[in-house]
Residue, then its C-alpha position, 0 to 999 in steps of 0.5 A: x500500500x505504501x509503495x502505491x501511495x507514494x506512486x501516487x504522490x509522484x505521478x500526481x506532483x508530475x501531472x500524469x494520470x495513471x490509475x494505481x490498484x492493490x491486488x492479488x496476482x493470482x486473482x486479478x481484478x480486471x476483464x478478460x483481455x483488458x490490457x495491451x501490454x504488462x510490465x512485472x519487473x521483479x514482481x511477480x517471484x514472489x511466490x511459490x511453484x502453484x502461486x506462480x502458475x496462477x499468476x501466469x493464468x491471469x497475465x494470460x487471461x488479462x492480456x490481449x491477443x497479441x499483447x506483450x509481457x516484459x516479466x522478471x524470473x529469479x534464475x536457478x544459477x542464484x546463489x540463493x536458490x541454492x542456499x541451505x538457510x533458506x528453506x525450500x518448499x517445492x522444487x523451484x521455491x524458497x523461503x528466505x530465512x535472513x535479510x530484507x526478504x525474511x518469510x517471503x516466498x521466491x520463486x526460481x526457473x530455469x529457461x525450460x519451466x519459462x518456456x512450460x510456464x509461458x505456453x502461448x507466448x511467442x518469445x521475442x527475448x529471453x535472457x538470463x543476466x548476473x546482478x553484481x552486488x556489494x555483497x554478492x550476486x544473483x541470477x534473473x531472467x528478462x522474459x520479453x513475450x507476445x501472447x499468440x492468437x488461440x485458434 
């Protein structure tokens, strides 16, 4: 709430017209085929494997045909994932146990789940970049994707 709050305050001292809902990912609260194009830029991972598949069902329902999708994955290469403090709870979930992310589920794929969870897009870019922090690093996927005409 505090993030859309202080959105709000900015886009509005600026002058721009934008409107800023809070909900669910798993449940959107929009029609079917409402928008050309979304944006989850490390959003939507925070999650596990069922909440994620979820999540992909309502980008798909919400996004027009022909639409596109510019998503964030968490990479399995993430020292992270691979981190014994954390405690998974599927194959491709955590639960971070430290740190700013304490208690908040992160969801992790590989390109081969991208392509199973994205099924009836169109890949127009997937990459898989290294972030180098101050005090280590972590893997992501940028997933740019165009949602193709069912038939």
């Amino acid at each position: 709430e505090s993030v859309i709050r202080n959105l709000k305050e900015v886009t509005d001292s600026k002058g721009l017209n934008i409107s800023c809902d809070l909900a669910d990912m798993r449940e959107l609260p929009y029609d079917n085929e409402a928008f050309d194009c979304i944006l989850a830029y490390h959003a939507i991972y925070h999650a596990d494997t069922s909440s994620m598949e979820c999540i992909i069902s309502e980008m798909k329902r919400v996004l027009k045909n022909e639409g596109e999708i510019f998503v964030t994955f968490n990479s399995k290469n993430s020292p992270s994932f691979k981190d014994s403090r954390h405690e998974r709870i599927d194959n491709n979930s955590i639960i971070k146990k430290e740190g700013i992310e304490k208690d908040i589920p992160h969801y992790y794929a590989d390109s081969e789940e991208i392509r199973r969870l994205l099924h009836g897009f169109k890949f127009i870019r997937l990459r898989q970049i290294e972030d180098i922090y101050e005090d280590g690093n972590g893997w992501h996927y940028f997933v740019h994707a165009k949602k193709v005409c069912e038939k």
